[in-house]
C-alpha positions in Angstrom: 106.9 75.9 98.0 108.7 79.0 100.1 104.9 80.6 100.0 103.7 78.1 101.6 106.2 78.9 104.5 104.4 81.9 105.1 106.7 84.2 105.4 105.5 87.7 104.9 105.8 87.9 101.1 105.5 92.0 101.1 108.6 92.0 103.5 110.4 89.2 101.3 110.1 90.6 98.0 113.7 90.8 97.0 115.0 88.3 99.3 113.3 84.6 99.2 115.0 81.9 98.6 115.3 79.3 95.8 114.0 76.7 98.3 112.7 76.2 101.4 115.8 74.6 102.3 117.7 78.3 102.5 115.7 78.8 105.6 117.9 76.7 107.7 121.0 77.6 106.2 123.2 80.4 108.3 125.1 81.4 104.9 121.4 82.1 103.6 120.4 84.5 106.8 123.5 86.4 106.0 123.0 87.2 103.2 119.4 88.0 104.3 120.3 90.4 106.8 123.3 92.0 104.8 120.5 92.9 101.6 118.0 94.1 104.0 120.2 96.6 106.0 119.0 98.7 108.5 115.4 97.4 108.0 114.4 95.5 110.8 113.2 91.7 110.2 110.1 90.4 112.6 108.6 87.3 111.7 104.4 87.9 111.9 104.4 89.9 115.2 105.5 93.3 115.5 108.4 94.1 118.2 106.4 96.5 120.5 103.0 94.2 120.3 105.2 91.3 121.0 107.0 92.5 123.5 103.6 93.5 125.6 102.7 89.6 125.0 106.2 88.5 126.6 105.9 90.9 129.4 102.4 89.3 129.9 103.8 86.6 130.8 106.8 87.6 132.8 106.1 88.0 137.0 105.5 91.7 137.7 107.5 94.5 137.5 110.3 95.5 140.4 112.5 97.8 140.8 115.5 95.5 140.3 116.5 93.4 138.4 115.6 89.6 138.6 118.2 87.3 138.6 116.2 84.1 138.9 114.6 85.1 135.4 116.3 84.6 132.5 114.3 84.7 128.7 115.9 83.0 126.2 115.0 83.9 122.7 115.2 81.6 120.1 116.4 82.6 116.5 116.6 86.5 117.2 117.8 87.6 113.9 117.2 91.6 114.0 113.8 92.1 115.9 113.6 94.8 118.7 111.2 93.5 121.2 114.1 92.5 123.5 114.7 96.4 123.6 110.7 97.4 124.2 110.6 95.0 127.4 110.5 97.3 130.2 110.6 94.7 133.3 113.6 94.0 134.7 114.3 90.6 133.3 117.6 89.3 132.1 116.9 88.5 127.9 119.3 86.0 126.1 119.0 86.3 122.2 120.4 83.8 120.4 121.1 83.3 116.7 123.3 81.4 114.0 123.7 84.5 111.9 126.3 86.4 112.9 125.1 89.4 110.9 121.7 89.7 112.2 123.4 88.9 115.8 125.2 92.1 115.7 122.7 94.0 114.0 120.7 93.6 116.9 123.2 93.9 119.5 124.4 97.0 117.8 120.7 98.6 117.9 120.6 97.1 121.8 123.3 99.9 122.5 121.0 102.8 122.7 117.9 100.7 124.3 117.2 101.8 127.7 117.3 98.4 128.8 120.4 97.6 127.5 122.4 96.4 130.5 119.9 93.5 130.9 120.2 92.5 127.1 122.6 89.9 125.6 123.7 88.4 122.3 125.3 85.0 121.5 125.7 83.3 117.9 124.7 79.9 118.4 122.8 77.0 117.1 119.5 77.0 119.0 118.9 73.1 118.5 121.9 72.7 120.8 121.8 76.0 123.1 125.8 74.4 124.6 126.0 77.5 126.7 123.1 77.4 128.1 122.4 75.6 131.3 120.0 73.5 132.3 116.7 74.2 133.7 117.8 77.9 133.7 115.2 79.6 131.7 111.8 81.0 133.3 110.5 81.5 129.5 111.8 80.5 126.0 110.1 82.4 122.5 110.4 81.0 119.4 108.5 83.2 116.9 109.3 81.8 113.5 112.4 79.6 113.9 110.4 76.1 114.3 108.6 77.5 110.8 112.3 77.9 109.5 113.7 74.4 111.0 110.7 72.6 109.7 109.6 73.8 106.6 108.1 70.3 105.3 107.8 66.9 106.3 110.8 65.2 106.0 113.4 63.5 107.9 115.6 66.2 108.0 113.6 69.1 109.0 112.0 65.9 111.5 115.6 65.6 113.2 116.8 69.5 113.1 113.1 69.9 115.5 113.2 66.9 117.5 117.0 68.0 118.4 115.3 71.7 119.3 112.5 71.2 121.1 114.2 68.7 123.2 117.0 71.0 124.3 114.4 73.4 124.9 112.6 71.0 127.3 116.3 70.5 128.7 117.0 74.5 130.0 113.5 75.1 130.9 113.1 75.3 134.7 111.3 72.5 136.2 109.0 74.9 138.5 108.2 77.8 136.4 109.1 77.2 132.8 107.0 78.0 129.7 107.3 78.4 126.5 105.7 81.0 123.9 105.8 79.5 120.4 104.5 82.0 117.5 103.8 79.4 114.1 101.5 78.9 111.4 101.3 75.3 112.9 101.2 73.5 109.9 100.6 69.9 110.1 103.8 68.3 110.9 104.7 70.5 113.8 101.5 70.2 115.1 102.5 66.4 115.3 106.2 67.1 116.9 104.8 69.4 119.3 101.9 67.0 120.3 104.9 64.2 120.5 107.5 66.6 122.3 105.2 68.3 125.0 102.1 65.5 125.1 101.8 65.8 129.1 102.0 69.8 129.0 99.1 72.1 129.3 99.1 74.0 125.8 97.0 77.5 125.4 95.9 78.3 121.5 95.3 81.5 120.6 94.6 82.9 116.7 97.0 86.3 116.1 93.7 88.2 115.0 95.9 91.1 114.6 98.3 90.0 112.4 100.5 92.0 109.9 98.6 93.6 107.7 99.1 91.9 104.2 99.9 88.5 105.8 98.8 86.0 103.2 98.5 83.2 106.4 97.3 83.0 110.2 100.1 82.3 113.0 99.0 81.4 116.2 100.7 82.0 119.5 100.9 79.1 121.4 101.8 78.9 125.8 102.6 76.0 127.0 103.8 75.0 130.9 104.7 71.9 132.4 101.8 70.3 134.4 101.1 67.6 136.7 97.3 68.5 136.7 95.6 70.3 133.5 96.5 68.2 130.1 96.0 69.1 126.9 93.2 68.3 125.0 95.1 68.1 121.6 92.6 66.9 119.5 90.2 70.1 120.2 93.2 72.5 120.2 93.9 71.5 116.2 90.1 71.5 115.4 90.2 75.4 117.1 93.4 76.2 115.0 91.6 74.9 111.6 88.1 76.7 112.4 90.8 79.5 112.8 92.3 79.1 109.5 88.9 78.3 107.9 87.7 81.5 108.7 91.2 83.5 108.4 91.1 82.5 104.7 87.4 83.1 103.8 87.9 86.4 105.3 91.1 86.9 103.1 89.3 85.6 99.7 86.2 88.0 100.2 86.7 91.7 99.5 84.5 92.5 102.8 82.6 96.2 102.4 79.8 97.4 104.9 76.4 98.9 103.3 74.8 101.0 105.2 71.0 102.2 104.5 69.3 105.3 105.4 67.1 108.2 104.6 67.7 111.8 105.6 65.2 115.1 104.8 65.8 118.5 106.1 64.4 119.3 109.6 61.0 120.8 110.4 59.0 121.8 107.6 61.6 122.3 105.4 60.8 118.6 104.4 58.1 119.5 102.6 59.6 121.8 99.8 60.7 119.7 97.3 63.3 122.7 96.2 65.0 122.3 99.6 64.9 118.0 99.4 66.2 118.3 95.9 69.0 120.8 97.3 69.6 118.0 99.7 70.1 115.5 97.8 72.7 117.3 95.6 74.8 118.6 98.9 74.7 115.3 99.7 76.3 114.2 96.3 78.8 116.5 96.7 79.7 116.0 99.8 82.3 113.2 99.4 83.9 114.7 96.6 84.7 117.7 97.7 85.7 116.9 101.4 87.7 113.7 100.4 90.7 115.6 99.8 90.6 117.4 102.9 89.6 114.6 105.0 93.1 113.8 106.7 93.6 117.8 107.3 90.2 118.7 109.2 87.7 117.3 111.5 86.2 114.8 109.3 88.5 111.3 108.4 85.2 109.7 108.4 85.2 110.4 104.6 88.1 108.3 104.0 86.4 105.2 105.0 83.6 106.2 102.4 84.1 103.8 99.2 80.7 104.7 96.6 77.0 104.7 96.4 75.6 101.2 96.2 72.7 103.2 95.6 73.2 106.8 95.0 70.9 109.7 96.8 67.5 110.0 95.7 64.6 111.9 96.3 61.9 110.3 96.8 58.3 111.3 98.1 56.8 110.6 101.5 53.0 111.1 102.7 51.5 114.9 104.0 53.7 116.0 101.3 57.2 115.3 102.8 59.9 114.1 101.0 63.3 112.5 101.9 66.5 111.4 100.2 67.3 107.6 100.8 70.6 106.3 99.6 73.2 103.3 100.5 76.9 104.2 100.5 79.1 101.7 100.7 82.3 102.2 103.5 85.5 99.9 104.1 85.3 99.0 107.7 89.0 98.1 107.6 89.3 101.4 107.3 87.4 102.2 110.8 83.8 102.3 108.8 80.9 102.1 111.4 77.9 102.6 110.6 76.6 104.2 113.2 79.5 106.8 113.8 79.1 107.1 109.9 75.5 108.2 110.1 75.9 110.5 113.2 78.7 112.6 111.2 77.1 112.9 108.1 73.9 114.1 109.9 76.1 116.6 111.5 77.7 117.6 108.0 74.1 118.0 106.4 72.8 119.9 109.6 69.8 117.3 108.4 67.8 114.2 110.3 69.1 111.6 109.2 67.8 107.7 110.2 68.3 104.1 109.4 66.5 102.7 106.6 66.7 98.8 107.6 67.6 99.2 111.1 70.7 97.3 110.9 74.1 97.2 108.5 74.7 94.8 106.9 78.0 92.9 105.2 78.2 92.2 101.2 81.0 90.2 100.2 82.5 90.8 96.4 83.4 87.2 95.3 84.0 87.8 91.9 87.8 87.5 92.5 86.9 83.7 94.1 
């Protein structure tokens, strides 16, 4: 099915397909690009983060340009991180879509870096204009998910023809290639086949767009006469990957933290005082959670509810405390510790850990 493409299905609300087959169709993309308007398109990284990966990987910065470096990107459609590269590299960015070709080259007009930018509708399986062993690094980030969106002999052919003419312009000396995919099954066979004597790095995109409903992985790989690939232990990386990715994704994932404050110095042993405590405490999210973005305290937004609301309870020498659990989002930034340190701060109260650590509780009842 086109969800199990993985495209980003908040970005592609209006705009999927009928079938998967759209995604290699130019007439599709059109269309695509012409709905979507001025809204750029990037397929699971974001431009600026994506363009720090590619410069990663690019020699280091001079003053001129580099002619002997040329980056060729694969399937451009409208994403900006050509424009948010700031070394001095020559970057080719080709597509079949003539919209989304001048979309971008449009937007390229006011990038700083302009002058070292290009555009060119063509079919990257071919790349006719392109010479041979030209190119110090080729992206892909998306296309071979497009090309190959099941395992059939088409989408077989339309990658075999790709990823050979992108062995073809890679340099011999220096050339790599930096793949972004949700490497399903079938390309991870082609790209075994294609590029079995090249070293191949796997990494996980742990930062992925937020709402992504799959993982992509971003993938180096450089010709070697040395350092192969062990294949069979990069796949069993990329599934622990996914394993984990999708139990994360299934789990509602909150962070309960445990602990007991009382006033300071003898004021812990008036009950009036603890009891007074406790109530400030009570109120404390609700009156501050509407100001939290405006003052010093956006700790409160990453407060979710009592697991176990304040109580007072009684403690030996006649001291008495109030020990609750509050429940915070930590996707929201909610550490405990920080957590604890500000509310102590708030209360102008002592305020310690009741278990001595925090600890995760996953709501499965949507499993």
């Amino acid at each position: 099915t086109v969800q199990h493409m993985g495209i980003l299905g908040h970005m592609l609300d209006d705009l999927l397909p009928l079938s998967e087959d759209e995604f290699r169709e130019r007439q599709y993309w059109d269309s695509f690009y012409k709905v979507r308007g001025e809204r750029v398109f990037e397929w699971y990284v974001e431009g600026d983060r994506f363009a720090r990966l590619v410069e990663e990987r690019l020699p280091d910065n001079e003053e001129e340009l580099n002619e002997n470096i040329l980056v060729l990107n694969l399937g451009c459609g409208t994403c900006r991180w050509p424009m948010n590269v700031s070394k001095r590299v020559r970057i080719l960015s080709v597509d079949n879509s003539h919209v989304g070709v001048e979309k971008a080259r449009e937007a390229a007009r006011v990038a700083k870096n302009a002058k070292y930018l290009e555009f060119r509708v063509e079919d990257a399986t071919i790349l006719q204009s392109v010479k041979s062993h030209s190119v110090s690094l080729v992206v892909d980030k998306g296309l071979i998910d497009a090309l190959h969106p099941r395992d059939d002999e088409e989408s077989r052919a339309s990658m075999h023809t790709l990823l050979i003419t992108i062995d073809r312009v890679l340099s011999f000396y220096n050339g790599r290639l930096l793949i972004v995919s949700l490497l399903q099954p079938h390309i991870r066979s082609l790209l075994q086949t294609t590029f079995f004597d090249w070293h191949c790095r796997l990494t996980p995109d742990s930062d992925c767009q937020k709402g992504a409903a799959h993982l992509a992985f971003i993938l180096d790989l450089e010709r070697s006469d040395s350092v192969l690939t062990d294949w069979t232990a990069l796949w069993q990386k990329a599934d622990r990957a996914v394993t984990a990715f999708r139990n994360r994704s299934r789990s509602k994932s909150i962070c309960l933290v445990s602990f007991k404050v009382s006033p300071r110095g003898q004021a812990a042993r008036n009950i009036s005082i603890v009891s007074s405590l406790c109530d400030r405490l009570k109120m404390l999210f609700e009156k501050e959670k509407e100001r939290a973005s405006q003052n010093d305290r956006p700790w409160v937004n990453y407060f979710i509810g009592w697991k176990t609301p304040p109580n007072v309870e009684p403690l030996a020498f006649g001291l008495h405390m109030v020990r609750a659990v509050a429940i915070l989002d930590p996707q929201s930034g909610g550490h405990a510790d920080d957590f604890r340190t500000h509310l102590a701060n708030a209360l102008g109260a002592n305020l310690d850990d009741d278990t001595g650590s925090t600890v995760s509780d996953d709501d499965d009842d949507d499993d």
